[in-house]
Structure formats: structure tokens, C-alpha cells
N, C-alpha and C positions, 0 to 999 in steps of 0.2 A: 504494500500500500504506500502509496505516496501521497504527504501529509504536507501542506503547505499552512504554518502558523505566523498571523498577522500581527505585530505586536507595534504602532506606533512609535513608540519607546520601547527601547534596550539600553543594555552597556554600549554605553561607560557610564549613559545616565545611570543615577541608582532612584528605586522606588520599588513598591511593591509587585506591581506587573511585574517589573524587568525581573525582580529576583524568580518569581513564580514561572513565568513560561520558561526562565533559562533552567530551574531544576527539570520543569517536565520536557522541553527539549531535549534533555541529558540523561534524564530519563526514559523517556522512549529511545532512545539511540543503543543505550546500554544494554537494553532487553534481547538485541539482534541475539548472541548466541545462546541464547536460556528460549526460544520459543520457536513454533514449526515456521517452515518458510513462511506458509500463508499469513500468519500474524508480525512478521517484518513489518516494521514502519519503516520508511526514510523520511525524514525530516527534513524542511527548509525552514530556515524561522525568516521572513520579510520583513523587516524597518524600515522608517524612515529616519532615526539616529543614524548620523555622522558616522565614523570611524573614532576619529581621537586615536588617543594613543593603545584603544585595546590591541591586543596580537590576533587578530579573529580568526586564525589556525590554530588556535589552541583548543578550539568547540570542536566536538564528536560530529555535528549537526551543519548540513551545511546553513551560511550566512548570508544572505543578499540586502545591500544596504545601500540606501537609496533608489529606488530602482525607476526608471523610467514607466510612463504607461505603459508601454508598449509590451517591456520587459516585463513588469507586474501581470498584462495582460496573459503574457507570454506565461508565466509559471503560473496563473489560476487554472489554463488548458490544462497540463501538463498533471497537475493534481487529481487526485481522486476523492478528496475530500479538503475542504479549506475549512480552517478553525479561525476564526478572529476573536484576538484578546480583547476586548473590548469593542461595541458598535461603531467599528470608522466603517465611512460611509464609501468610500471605493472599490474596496476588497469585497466590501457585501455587492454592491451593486456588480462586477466583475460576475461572483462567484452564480450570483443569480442568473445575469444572462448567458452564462456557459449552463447554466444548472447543472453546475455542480452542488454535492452532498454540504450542506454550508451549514456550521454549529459556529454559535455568539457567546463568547464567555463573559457574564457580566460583572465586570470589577467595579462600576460605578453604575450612577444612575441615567444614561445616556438617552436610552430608550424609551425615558417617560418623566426626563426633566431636561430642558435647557442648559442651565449649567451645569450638569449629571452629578450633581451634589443634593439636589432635596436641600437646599439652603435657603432661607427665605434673606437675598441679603443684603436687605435696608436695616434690618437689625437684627440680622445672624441666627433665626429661630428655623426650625427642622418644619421643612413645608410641606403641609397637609397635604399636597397631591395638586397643584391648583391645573397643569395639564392634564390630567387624566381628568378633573371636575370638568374641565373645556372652560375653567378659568383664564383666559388667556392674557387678558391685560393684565393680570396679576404676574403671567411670567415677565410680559413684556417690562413691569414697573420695577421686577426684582433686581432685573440684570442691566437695565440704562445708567445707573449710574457710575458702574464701573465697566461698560462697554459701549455707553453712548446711544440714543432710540435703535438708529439705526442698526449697529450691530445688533442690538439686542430683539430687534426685529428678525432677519437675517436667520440668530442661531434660533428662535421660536418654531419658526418656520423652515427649516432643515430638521428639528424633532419628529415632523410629521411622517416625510420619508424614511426617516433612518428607524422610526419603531414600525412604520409598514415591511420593511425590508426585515427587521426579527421576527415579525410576526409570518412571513412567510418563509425564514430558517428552519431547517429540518431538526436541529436541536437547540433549545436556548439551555448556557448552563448559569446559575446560582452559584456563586460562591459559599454563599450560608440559604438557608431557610427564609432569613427574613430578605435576603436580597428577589429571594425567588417570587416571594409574597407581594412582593413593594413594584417590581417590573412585570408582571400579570401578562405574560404572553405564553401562548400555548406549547405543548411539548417541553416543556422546562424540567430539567432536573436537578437535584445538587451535587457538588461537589465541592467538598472543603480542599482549601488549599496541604499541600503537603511540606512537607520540608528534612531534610536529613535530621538524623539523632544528634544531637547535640547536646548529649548526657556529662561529657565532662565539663566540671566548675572548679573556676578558678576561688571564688570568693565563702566566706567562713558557712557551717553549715549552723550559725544564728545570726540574731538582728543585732549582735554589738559585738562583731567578730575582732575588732581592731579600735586604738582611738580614736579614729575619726567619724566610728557610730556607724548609722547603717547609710551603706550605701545605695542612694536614690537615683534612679533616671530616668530620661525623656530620650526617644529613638525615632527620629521623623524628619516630615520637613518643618519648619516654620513658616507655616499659614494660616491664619486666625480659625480657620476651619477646628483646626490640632485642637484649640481650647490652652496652650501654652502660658501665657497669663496666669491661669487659673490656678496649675500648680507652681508658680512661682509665688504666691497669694499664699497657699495654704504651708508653702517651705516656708515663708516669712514668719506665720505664727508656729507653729515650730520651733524657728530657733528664737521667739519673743519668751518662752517658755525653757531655754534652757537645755531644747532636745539635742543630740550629736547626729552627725546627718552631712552627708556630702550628695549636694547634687549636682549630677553633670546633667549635661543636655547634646546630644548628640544629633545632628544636623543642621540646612543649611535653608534658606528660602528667601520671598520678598519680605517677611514679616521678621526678620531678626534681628538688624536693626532696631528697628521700635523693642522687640523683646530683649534685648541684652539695654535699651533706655530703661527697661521698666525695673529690670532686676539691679541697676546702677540706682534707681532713684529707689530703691528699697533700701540701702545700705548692707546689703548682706555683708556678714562677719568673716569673709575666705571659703566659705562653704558652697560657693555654688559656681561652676566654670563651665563655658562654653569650648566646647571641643570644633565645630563645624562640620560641613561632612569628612565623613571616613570611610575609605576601601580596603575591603580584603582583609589582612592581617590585622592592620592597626583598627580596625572597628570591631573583628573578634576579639584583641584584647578587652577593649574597652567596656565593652559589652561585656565579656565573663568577669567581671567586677559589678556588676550592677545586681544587687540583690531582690531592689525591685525596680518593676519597671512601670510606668506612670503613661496613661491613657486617657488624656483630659479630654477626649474628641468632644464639639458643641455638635456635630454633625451626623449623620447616621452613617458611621464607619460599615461600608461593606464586610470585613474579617476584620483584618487589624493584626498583618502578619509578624510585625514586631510582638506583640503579645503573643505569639503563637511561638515565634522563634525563644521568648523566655520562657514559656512552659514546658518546651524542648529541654533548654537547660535544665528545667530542675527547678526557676527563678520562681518569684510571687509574681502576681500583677495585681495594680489597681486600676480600673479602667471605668467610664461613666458610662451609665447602665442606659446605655443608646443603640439601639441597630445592631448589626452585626456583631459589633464589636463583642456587648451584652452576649450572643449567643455561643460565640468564640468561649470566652472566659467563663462562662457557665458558674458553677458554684465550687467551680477553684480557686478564685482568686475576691477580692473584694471590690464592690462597685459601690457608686455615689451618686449621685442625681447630677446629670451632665449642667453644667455651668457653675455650682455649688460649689465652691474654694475650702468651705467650712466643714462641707462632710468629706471632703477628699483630706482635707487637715485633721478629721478625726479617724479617716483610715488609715493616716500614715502615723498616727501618736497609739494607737493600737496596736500596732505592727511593732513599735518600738518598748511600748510598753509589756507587750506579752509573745515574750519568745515564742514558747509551747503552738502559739498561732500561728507562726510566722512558720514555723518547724511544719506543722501541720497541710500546710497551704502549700508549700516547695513538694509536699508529696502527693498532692493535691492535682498541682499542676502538671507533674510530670506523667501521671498516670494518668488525664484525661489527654495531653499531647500524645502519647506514642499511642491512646487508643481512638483518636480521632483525627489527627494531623501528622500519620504515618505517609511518607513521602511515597512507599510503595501505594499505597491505597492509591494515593490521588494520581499515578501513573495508570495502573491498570483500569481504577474509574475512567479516565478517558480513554483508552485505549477500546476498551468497551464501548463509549458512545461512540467512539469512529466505525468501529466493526461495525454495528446495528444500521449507524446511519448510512453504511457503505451498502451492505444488503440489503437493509430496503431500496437504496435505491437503483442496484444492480435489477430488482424484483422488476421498478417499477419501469425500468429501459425495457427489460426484455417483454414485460405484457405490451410495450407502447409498440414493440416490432411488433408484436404477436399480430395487433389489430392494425397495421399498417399493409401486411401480407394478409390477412384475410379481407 
């Protein structure tokens, strides 16, 4: 089978797509000598990331980046089934008019919100659905102010075609449950994202393993979306009270700035550093130090693979009881009422104050990761919808001969 996966963004960017289709890319590829011929996948993964400085011969998988129409058009032929990381709107319309076998992986809300965030954001609140109501001036008032009428005209009206084109996808997938609930198109199934075991820790097995207390962090970008702010709000009381506690913040974005003003104009006491982005090596370190990890989303987090990748370790998480995120972290880790600075300040003084918890929760979380966020699952889960989607529509070519010759 030959598998052509769409992903907008790749490496070198980092984000949670790029990490997700580059395991299941590597994943499929790995499979070749463990299964019969006929279950072979080849893989191409399509970008439109750059190069940069990746080595892109070091992937199992082949790489095509940037590609012309013609070329893009050129490999949807050539496919037997096209997977898109998310609803771009070329690859679907491509894969359609060849009809080919076409599955939508939905990382965000693309398909049934303008700005594929569900953000209502003249003042940052989680929006009732106002396209799917056929409220429409309502998306259009969301998104003018930081896109101008006209754009914001423009991306309303290109939602229409790009959720007509999932709705005629032979498979739409869900990342979580409530992603699948929230984008309401037919044929949908889940599948949680995966990730390799990442069972060794660097950092103490309690919450005051060293003197600098327990170490806290943030793993993302910085976009107001994140809720960033909020736990810098709740470190403040915190250390107003005496608590030991090192927070890092790990990432990079248009809102850092303003957040490295905000944690300046708190006076924190040494306790709280911004690392920016980090690749590869230097962000495993950093990361196997972080005992918990901090989930402030205002937004309805599709997964929330940083949470995911610290339950892998063995790590806690706090995360605001929103979306995906909420069904990610389940009842291993501790949640707060998204925007609340005060109940996420009272999850991190519980965490500090009662070890036995904290002890609890790291066993907590490691045993719903390996039993839900097994990187093998989420390979063979699609491998599986490629096979189905491939047979049926192997079925549905040959009845089309059938009744073309009779």
C-alpha cells in the first residue's frame, strides 16, 4: 500500500502535529519486516515546511517538501490512500477529485470553526459552536479584529468547503472522544495519539526531592490560547506563602514577550526561568526534570501531547478541566477550572504539601499512558483504518466496473 501523509507543518518546526505524524510515519515504516507483504505500507509524508537545517535522510519515510501543484498532484495519483493531518484544503480537494480513499485527522477545530480553535476571541471564552448554530456574524465579529473584516470574511467562508470536503472523507479521525463529538461528521473514529515509552526519570521519586523544592513546568508555545498567565498567577502565591518550587517554562511564540513582562513585573525571587524553544537532546533533559507539568489551556485542547509525553515518564500533570485535554488526563492527574489561577495554586500547594499524593499520581499516570497512549496502538489503529478504507474502496471500483460492463 502506498500511503501519502499530509502534514502542513513538520520539522524543524516543533508542535504537536509535527511530533505525532513523525512517530506514526516511523512507525509505519518500521512495521515492513514484522508483517505479510500485503500489509507493507510505504510512506511519503508531504509538507509545506522548508528544509532548514534538518538532515531529511535520516527519516525511514520518504520526504517531499514543498512541492509544486503539479508535483502534489503528481503523488495524490500515485497513492492509494491519502491521510491529511489536519483539514488543508488542497490535499482534500486533490485526493477527492482523483477519489482516492481520503481519511482527515482532526488535530484542531478546522472543520467546524474559522479559527479551528473554538475560541471566542474578543475575550478568549470557549465558543458554543456559533458555525455549526449558522451563527455566522458571530464568527465573522470573532476573528476581524485580529484578521481585519475582510480576512475574516474570506477564512468564514472557506469553512464551508473544507467541512463539505470531511464530510465526504471516507474516514474522519478524532484524536480524543470529545474532538470527535465537537466536529460531528460522519464515519469518525478515535484514535488517541501515541508516543514511545519514556519510563526513564531523571528527577527525585517525591515532591521535595532537592533544595530547590518541587520542580514545576510549562511545555508549549506561548499563545494566550496556552492560559500561561494563569500559572504564573498561581507560582506567585506560592512562593507569597513560602512554598520551594522552581518553575521553568519551556517554549517559544508571539505571546512571550508580554509573558516573560508579566513574570518581570511579579518580582519572582530566582525561581522561575524561561528556557525558549528546545530540540532533541536539550529538551529531553529538560523535561526529565520536571516533576510536574502545568496545563493552563483557556481553550478546548484537542489531546494535549505534552501531558501525554509526562505521563509516559512516570511525571504528574495539572491541567484545566477543558476538552480534550480533561479527557487525556482522566483521573491521573489533577484538574482546575480553566482560567482559575486560585484552584490551579491550590493544586500545586497540595502537590507540595502531600507527598503520599504526589507519589500516588506519578503511578497514576504512568499506568493510564502505557494503557492508553501506547505508541504501538496508535500505529496499528491507523494502519487499520487505511486497510478498511482501502477495501472498501477496492469493493466499491470493482462493483463500478461490474455495472459499466453490464
Amino acid at each position: 500500500m502506498k500511503l501519502l501523509i499530509y502534514s502542513a507543518l513538520f520539522l524543524p518546526k516543533s508542535g504537536g502535529v509535527q511530533s505525532v505524524v513523525l512517530e506514526l510515519a516511523e512507525g509505519l515504516s518500521a512495521r515492513k519486516p514484522n508483517v505479510p507483504a500485503e500489509d507493507v505500507i510505504e510512506v511519503t509524508v508531504v509538507t509545506r515546511t522548508p528544509r532548514g537545517s534538518e538532515q531529511d535522510g535520516r527519516f525511514s519515510f520518504r520526504l517531499v517538501r514543498e512541492p509544486r501543484l503539479s508535483n502534489l498532484f503528481r503523488l495524490v495519483r500515485e497513492a492509494d490512500v491519502v491521510h491529511v493531518a489536519g483539514p488543508a484544503f488542497l490535499p482534500m480537494a486533490l485526493a477527492l477529485l482523483t477519489r482516492k480513499p481520503l481519511i482527515v485527522e482532526h488535530h484542531g477545530y478546522q472543520s467546524t470553526c474559522p479559527n479551528g480553535l473554538l475560541l471566542y476571541e474578543p475575550d478568549h471564552t470557549v465558543c458554543p459552536g456559533y458555525f455549526m448554530r449558522k451563527q455566522y456574524g458571530m464568527c465573522v465579529r470573532c476573528n476581524a479584529g485580529r484578521l481585519g473584516l475582510g480576512r475574516s470574511v474570506r477564512d468564514l467562508l472557506l469553512t464551508f468547503p473544507r467541512r463539505w470536503m470531511c464530510r465526504m472523507a471516507t474516514r474522519n479521525i478524532g484524536v480524543t472522544n470529545h474532538v470527535a463529538n465537537r466536529i460531528q461528521l460522519p464515519r469518525s473514529v478515535v484514535i488517541y495519539h501515541g508516543i514511545s515509552d519514556k519510563s526513564a526519570t531523571a528527577f527525585s521519586t517525591s515532591s521535595g526531592g532537592d533544595g530547590e523544592g518541587l520542580h514545576i513546568g510549562y511545555v508549549g508555545r506561548m499563545v494566550s490560547e496556552k492560559g500561561v498567565p494563569i500559572l504564573l498567577k498561581a507560582a506567585k502565591r506560592l512562593e507569597e506563602e513560602g512554598a520551594r518550587f522552581q518553575l521553568t517554562l519551556v517554549g517559544d511564540g508571539p505571546e512571550r514577550v508580554q509573558i516573560e513582562s508579566l513574570a518581570h513585573s511579579l518580582r519572582f525571587q530566582n525561581c522561575v526561568r524561561f528556557l525558549g524553544e528546545l530540540r532533541g537532546d536539550d529538551l529531553d533533559k529538560a523535561v526529565r526534570l520536571l516533576q510536574v507539568v502545568v496545563m493552563p489551556s483557556q481553550w478546548e485542547e484537542t489531546a494535549g501531547l505534552a501531558a501525554i509525553e509526562q505521563m509516559m515518564r512516570g511525571g504528574v500533570v495539572v491541567a484545566a478541566d477543558i476538552g480534550g485535554l480533561s479527557e487525556v488526563v482522566g483521573e491521573s492527574g489533577l484538574k482546575f477550572p480553566a482560567g482559575d489561577s486560585e484552584s490551579l495554586y491550590a493544586c500545586l500547594r497540595k502537590l507540595i504539601q502531600q507527598p503520599a499524593l504526589f507519589d500516588s499520581l506519578r503511578v497514576a499516570a504512568r499506568r493510564r499512558a502505557i494503557q492508553a497512549f501506547c505508541r504501538n496502538s496508535m500505529i496499528e489503529g491507523h494502519a487499520l483504518a487505511y486497510r478498511e478504507v482501502l477495501a472498501a474502496h477496492m469493493v466499491a471500483v470493482k462493483r463500478q466496473n461490474t455495472q459499466w460492463t453490464t
